[in-house]
C-alpha positions in Angstrom: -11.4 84.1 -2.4 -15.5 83.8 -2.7 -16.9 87.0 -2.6 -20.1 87.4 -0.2 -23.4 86.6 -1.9 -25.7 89.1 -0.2 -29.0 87.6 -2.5 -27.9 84.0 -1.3 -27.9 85.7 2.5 -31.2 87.3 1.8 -33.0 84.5 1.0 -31.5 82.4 3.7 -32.6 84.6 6.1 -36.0 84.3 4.3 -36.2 80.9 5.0 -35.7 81.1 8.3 -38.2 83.2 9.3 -41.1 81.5 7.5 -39.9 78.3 9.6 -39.9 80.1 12.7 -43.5 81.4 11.7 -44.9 77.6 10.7 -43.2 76.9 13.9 -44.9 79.2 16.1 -48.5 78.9 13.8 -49.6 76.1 16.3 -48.6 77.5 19.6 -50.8 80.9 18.5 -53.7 78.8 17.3 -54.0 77.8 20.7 -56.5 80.1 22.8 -56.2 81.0 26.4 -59.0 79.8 29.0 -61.8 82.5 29.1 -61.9 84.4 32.3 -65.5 85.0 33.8 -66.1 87.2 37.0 -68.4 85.8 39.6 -72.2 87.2 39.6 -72.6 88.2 43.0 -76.2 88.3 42.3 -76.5 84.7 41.2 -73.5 83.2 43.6 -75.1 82.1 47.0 -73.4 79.7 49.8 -76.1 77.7 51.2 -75.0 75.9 54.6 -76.8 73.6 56.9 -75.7 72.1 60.6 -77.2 70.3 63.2 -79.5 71.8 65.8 -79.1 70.6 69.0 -80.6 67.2 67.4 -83.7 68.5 66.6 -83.2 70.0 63.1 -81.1 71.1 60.7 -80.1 74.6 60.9 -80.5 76.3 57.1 -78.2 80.0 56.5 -77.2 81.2 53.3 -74.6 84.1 52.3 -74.9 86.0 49.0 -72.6 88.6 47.6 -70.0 86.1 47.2 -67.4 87.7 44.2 -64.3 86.2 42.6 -62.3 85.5 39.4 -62.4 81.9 37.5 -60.3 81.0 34.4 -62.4 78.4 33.0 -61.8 75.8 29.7 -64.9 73.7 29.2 -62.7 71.4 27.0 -59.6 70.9 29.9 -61.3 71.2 33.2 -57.8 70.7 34.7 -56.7 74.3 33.8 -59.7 75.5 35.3 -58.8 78.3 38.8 -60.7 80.0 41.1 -60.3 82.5 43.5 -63.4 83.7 45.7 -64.4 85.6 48.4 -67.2 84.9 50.4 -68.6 88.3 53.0 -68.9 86.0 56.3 -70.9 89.5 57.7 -73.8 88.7 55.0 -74.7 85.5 56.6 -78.4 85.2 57.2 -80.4 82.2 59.2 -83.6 83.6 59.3 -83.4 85.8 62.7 -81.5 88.6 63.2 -80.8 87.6 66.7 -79.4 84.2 65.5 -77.6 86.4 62.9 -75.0 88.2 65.9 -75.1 85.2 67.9 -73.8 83.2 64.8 -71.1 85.9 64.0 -70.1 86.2 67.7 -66.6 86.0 68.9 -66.7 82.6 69.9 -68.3 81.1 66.7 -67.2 82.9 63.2 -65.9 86.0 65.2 -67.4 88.2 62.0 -65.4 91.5 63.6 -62.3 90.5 63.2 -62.8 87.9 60.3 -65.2 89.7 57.8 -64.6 87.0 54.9 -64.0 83.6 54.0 -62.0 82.7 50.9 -61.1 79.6 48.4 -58.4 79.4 46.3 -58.1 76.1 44.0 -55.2 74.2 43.8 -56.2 71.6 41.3 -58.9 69.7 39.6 -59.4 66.0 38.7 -62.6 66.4 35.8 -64.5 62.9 36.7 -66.8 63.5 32.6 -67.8 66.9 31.0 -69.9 68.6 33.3 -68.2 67.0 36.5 -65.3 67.5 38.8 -64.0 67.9 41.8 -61.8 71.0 42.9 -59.4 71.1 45.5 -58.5 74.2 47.2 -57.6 76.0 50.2 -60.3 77.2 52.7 -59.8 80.2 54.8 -62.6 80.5 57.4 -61.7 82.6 60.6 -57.8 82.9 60.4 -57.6 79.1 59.4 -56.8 77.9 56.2 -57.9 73.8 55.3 -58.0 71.9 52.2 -61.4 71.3 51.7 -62.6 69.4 48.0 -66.0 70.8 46.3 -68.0 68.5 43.9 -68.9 70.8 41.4 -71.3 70.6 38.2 -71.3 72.5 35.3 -74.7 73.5 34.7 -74.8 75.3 31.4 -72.1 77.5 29.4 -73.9 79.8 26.8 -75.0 83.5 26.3 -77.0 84.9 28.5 -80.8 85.6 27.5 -80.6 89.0 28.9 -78.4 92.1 28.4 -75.4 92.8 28.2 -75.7 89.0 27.0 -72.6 87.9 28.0 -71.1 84.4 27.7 -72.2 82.7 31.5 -71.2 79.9 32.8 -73.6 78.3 35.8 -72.7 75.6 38.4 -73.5 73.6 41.4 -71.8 72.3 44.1 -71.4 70.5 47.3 -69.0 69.8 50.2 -69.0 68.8 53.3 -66.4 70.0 56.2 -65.8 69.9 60.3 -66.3 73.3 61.6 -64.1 72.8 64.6 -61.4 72.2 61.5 -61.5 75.4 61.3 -61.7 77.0 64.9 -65.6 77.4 64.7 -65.8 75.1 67.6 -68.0 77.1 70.3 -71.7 75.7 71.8 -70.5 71.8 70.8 -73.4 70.7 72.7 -75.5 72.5 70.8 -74.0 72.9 67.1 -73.4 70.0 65.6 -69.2 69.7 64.0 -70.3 68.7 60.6 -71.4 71.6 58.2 -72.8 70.8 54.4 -72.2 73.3 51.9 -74.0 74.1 48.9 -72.9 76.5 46.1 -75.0 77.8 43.3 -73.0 80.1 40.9 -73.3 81.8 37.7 -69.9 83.5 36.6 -70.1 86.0 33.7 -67.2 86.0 30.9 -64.8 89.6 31.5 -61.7 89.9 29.8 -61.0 92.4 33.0 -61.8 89.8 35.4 -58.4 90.0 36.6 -58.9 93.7 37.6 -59.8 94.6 40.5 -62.5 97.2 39.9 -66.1 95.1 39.5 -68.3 95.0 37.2 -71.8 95.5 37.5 -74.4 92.8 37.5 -75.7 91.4 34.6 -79.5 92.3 35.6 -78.5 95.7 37.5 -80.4 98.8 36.5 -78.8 100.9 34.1 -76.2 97.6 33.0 -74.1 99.4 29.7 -74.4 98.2 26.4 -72.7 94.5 25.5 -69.1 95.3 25.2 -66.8 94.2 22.8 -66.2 90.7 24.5 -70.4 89.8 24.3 -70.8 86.5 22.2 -73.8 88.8 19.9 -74.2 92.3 19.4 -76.9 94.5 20.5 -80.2 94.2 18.7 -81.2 97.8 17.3 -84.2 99.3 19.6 -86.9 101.2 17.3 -88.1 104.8 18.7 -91.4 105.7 18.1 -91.7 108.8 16.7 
């Protein structure tokens, strides 16, 4: 009978777990996609429709806020999740204003916000791609695709200097898609979107408390997560 060899055991088990280390090694050199939280500052929906066929009617929305997971180096990991306040839209007039949020257009009462949700992206080079998602404007939800630039990725100049990411984009959808489908002779169907965004890196982004605005009053000091530290402010005595 061959007694047990606890030393042979020992270093067995050894072995093992330094291959299950080198194993593992590459999967934890990989990082996770940053997370940034939308600016709601610097994010504004620009929009522009027909006008009886005289003009085109020009209404932005700020305040827009929302979470994206973005990889500069794999576009197609990228997500998005924003929420647009339909109640901050603004054409110029207040009296256009209600008559735009009225029942039978956006019906703003009882549909306060719009929001997307992607569902994919095809990168085209880059600093281009298209994202897919799903489009909920009054009740109605549509598949609607935004062209979307990436403007810059870097630290931003100002405190709290976080890592921002800025972009651009377009689309292009049928407001009667969606149920919007009052004062046809008037309105014209097709609506143009466009989208300027800056999105600030936040580890909390998935949280749902907000953060404050880069350029608010009062903004904190960077936090652990800024791509520089502070610089050191000299009192005068």
């Amino acid at each position: 009978m061959i007694a047990p060899d606890p030393d042979g055991a020992s270093a067995l088990l050894t072995r093992l777990t330094l291959a299950l280390l080198l194993a593992a090694t590459p999967l934890l050199a990989i990082a996770a996609p940053d997370r940034y939280r939308l600016d709601p500052v610097h994010t504004r929906v620009l929009f522009a429709v027909e006008h009886a066929g005289f003009s085109h009617a020009l209404g932005t929305v700020s305040g827009s806020e929302g979470v994206l997971v973005f990889d500069p180096d794999d576009w197609r990991t990228a997500r998005l999740d924003v929420t647009v306040p339909i109640q901050r839209l603004d054409l110029g007039d207040a009296k256009w204003n209600t008559a735009t949020l009225a029942r039978n257009l956006l019906d703003g009462e009882r549909f306060p916000e719009a929001r997307f949700v992607s569902t994919r992206v095809e990168p085209i080079d880059p600093t281009h791609a298209n994202v897919i998602g799903q489009l909920t404007v009054r009740g109605v939800t549509r598949e609607v695709t935004l062209a979307v630039t990436l403007n810059a990725l870097k630290r931003h100049p100002l405190p709290p200097f976080r890592r921002t990411a800025g972009f651009s984009a377009t689309a292009t959808l049928s407001r009667s898609a969606f149920g919007v489908d009052g004062w046809a002779s008037m309105i014209g169907d097709e609506v143009q979107l466009r989208i300027e965004a800056e999105a600030v890196r936040d580890r909390n982004a998935g949280d749902p408390a907000d953060a404050a605005p880069t350029d608010a009053p009062g903004t904190p000091a960077a936090p652990a997560d800024s791509d520089t530290p502070q610089p050191v402010q000299e009192t005068t005595p």
